[in-house]
C-alpha positions as CSV (number, residue, x, y, z in Angstrom):
1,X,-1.1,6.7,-13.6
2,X,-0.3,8.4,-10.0
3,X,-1.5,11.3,-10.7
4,X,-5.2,9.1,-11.2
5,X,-5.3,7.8,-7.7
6,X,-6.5,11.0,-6.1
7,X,-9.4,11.3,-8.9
8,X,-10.2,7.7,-8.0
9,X,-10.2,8.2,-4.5
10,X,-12.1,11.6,-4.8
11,X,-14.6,9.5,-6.5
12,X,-14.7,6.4,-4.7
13,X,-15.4,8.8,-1.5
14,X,-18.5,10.3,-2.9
15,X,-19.8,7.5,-4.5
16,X,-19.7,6.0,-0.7
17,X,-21.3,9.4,0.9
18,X,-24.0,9.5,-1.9
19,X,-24.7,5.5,-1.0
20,X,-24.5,6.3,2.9
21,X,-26.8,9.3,2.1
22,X,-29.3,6.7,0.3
23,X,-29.0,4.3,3.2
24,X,-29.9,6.8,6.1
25,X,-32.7,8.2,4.0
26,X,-34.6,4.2,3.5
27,X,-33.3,3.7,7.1
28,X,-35.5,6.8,7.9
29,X,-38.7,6.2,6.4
30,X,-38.1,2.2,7.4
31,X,-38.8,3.5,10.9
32,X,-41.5,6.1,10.2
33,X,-43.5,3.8,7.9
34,X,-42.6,0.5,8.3
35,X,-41.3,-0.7,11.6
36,X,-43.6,-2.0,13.7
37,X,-46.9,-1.0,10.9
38,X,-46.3,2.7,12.1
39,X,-48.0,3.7,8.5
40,X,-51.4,2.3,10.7
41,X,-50.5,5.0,13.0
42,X,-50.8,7.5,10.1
43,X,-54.1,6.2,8.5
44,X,-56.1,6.0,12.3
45,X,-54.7,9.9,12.6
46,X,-56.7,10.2,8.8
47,X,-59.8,9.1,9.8
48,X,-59.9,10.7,12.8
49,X,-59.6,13.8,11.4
50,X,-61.7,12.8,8.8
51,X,-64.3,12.2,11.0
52,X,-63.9,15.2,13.0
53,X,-64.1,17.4,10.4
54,X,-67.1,15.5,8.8
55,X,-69.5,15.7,11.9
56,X,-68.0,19.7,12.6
57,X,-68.7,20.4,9.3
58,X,-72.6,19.2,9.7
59,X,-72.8,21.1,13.2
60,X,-71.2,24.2,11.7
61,X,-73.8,24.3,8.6
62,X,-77.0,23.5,10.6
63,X,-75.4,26.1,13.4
64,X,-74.8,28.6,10.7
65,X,-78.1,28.3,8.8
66,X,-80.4,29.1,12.0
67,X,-78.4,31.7,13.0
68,X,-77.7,33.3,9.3
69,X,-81.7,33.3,9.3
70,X,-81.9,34.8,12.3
71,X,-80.0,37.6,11.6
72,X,-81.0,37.8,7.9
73,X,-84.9,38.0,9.3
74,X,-83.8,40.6,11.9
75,X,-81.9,42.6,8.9
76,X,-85.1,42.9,6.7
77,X,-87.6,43.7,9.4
78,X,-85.2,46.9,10.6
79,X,-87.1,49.1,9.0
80,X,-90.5,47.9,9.9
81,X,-91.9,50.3,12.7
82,X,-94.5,47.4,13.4
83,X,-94.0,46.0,16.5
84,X,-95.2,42.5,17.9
85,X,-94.4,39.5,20.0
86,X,-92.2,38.0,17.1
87,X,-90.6,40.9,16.0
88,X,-89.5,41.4,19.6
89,X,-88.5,37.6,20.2
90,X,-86.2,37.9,17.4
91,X,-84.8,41.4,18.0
92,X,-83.3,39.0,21.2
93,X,-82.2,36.3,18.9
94,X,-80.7,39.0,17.0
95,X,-79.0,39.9,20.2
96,X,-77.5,36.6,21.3
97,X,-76.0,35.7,17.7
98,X,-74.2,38.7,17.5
99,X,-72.4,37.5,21.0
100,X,-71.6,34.1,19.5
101,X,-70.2,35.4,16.7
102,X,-68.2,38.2,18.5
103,X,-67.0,35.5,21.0
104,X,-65.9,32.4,18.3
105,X,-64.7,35.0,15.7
106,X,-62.4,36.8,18.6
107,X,-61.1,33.8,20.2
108,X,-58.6,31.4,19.2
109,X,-59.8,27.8,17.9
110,X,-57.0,26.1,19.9
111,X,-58.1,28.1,23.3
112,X,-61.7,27.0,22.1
113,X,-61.1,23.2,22.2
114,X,-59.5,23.4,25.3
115,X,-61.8,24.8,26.8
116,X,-64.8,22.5,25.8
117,X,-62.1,19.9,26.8
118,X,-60.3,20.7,29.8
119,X,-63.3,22.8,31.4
120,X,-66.7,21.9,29.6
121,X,-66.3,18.5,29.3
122,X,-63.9,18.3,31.8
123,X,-65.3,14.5,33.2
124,X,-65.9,13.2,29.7
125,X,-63.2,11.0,27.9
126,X,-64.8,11.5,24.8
127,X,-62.2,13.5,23.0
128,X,-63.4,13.1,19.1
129,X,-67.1,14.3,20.7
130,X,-65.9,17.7,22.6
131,X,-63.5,18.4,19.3
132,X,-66.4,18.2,17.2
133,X,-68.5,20.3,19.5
134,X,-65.8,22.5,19.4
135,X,-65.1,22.9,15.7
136,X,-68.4,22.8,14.3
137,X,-69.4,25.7,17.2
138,X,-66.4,27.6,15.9
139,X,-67.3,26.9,12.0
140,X,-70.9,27.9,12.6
141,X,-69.9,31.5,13.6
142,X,-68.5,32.0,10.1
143,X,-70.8,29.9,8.5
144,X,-73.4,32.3,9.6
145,X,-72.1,35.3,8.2
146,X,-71.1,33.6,4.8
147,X,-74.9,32.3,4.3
148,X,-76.2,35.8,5.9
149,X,-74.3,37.4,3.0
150,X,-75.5,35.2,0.3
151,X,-79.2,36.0,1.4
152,X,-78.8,39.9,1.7
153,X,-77.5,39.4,-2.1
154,X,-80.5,38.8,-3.3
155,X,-82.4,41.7,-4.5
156,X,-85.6,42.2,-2.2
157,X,-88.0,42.5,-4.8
158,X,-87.7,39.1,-5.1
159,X,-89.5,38.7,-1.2
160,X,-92.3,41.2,-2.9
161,X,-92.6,39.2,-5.6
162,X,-93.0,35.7,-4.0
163,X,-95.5,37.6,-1.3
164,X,-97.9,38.5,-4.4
165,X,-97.6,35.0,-5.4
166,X,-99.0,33.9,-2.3
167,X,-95.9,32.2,-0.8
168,X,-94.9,33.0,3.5
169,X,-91.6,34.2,4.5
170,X,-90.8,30.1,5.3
171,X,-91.7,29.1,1.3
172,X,-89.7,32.3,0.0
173,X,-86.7,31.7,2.0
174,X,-86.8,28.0,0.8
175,X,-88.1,27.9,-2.2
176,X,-86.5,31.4,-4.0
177,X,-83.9,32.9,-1.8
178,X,-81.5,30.2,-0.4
179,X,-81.5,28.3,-4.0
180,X,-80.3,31.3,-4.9
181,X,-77.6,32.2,-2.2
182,X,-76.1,28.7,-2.3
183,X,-75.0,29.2,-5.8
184,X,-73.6,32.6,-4.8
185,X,-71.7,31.5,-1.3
186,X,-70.7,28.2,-2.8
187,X,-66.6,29.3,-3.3
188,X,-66.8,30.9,0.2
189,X,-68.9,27.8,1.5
190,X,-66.1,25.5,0.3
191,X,-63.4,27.2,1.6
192,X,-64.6,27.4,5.0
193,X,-64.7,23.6,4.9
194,X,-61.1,23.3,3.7
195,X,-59.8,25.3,6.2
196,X,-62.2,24.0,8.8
197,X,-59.9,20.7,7.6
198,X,-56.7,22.1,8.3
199,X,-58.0,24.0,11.9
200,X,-58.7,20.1,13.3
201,X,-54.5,20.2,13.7
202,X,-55.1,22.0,16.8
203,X,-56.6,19.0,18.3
204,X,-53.5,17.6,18.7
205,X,-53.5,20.3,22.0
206,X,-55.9,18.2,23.7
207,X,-54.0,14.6,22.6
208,X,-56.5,13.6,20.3
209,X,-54.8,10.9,18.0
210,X,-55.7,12.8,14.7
211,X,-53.1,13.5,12.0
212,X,-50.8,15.7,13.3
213,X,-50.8,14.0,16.7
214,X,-50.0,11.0,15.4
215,X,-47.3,12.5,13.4
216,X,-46.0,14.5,16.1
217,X,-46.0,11.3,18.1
218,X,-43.8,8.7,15.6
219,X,-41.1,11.5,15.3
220,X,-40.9,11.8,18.6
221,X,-40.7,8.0,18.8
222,X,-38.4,7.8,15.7
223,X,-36.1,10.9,16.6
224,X,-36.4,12.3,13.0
225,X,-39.0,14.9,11.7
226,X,-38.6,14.7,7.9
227,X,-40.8,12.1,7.1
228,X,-43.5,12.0,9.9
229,X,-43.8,16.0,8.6
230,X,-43.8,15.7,5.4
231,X,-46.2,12.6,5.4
232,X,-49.1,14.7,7.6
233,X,-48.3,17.5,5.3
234,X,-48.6,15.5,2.2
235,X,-51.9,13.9,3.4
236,X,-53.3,17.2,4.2
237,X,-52.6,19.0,0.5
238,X,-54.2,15.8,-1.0
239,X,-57.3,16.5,0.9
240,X,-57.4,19.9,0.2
241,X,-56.4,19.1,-3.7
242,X,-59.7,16.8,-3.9
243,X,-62.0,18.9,-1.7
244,X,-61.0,21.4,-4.4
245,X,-61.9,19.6,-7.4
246,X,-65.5,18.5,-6.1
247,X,-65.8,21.7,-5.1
248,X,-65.0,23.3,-9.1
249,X,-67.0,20.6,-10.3
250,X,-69.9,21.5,-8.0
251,X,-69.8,24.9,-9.1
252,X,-69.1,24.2,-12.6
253,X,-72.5,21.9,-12.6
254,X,-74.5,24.8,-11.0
255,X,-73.7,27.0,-13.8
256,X,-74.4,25.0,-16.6
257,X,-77.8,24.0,-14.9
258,X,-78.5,28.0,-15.6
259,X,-78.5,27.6,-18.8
């Protein structure tokens, strides 16, 4: 039986590392989840992001409509030789859009939100307002050219078409065109919201307690990265996972109501 005891030992030994392995691990996530409520921590980080990324998402559609139908307008009436007051008021529209989007397009969104934080609204303690300014300025830039190429999809002889039905440029646009667009820009729409939901991170430059502040935060507290990490990881793909499903079953409805 001596020639056992090394076996057993060999055993017995792992048997203890695999408990002491188990042990560390709960010991872990006791003091990323548990001690002291610290999962709190985790759901406050969730709404504020969610709530960022809600009210950016609003400012970066209304932002990217107006100036998708500036530029749209500017686009058709290129090769009118016409001239008048509006043509000319929107030729400098024109002008200024293409400098936004030049400027948020070429610039990093973490420089961005500092500087509506540190320098724009340097006085302010607002953080969630001059992060949402921030984001939904940045999302409306590529908002703008995703609606801008939805409308230019549609074949003009629909604008003809409407016009000898009696309907104005406004009616058209609302009535015909965008209807139409939405359907077409609805994948791109969609992703420019999930990732718009991922950028909000960068907030954490600025110490705005979203998600990955907050994670950032406990494993600095905690000494341990796996499962603050993981957790604001985790949090975001399940987001992103059910932003994807509405967003299928969105587009999924809008082509069976074509039939």
């Amino acid at each position: 039986m001596q020639f056992l005891q090394p076996v057993l030992a060999s055993a017995a030994q792992d048997a203890g590392s695999s408990q002491g392995f188990w042990d560390e691990l709960w010991a872990s996530f006791e003091k990323t989840f548990i001690y002291q409520d610290r999962w709190k921590f985790f759901l406050d980080g969730l709404l504020a992001t969610l709530r960022i990324a809600l009210f950016a998402a609003l400012l970066g559609v209304l932002l990217g409509f107006l100036v998708a139908a500036i530029r749209s307008t500017y686009d058709m009436r290129a090769g009118s030789k016409r001239r008048s007051f509006g043509g000319v008021v929107i030729k400098i529209l024109n002008v200024l859009c293409n400098i936004y989007i030049t400027v948020i397009r070429g610039t990093p969104a973490v420089i961005q939100v500092m500087i509506m934080y540190f320098i724009i609204f340097a006085n302010s303690r607002n953080k969630e307002f001059a992060a949402v300014l921030s984001f939904g300025i940045n999302s409306g830039a590529y908002v703008a050219e995703i609606v801008r190429s939805g409308i230019m999809s549609i074949d003009k002889g629909q604008f003809e078409a409407s016009r000898s039905l009696g309907f104005d440029y406004k009616s058209t646009m609302y009535h015909i065109i965008l209807p139409q667009a939405f359907k077409n820009i609805l994948p791109a729409l969609g992703n420019e919201f999930i990732v718009l939901i991922k950028e909000t991170s960068v907030a954490a430059y600025v110490g705005i307690s979203e998600l990955t502040y907050v994670g950032n935060l406990i494993r600095s507290r905690t000494y341990e990265a796996f499962f603050p990490l993981i957790a604001v990881a985790l949090i975001y793909l399940a987001i992103v996972l059910l932003l994807s499903f509405l967003l299928k079953k969105l587009e999924r409805r809008l082509r069976n109501s074509d039939h």
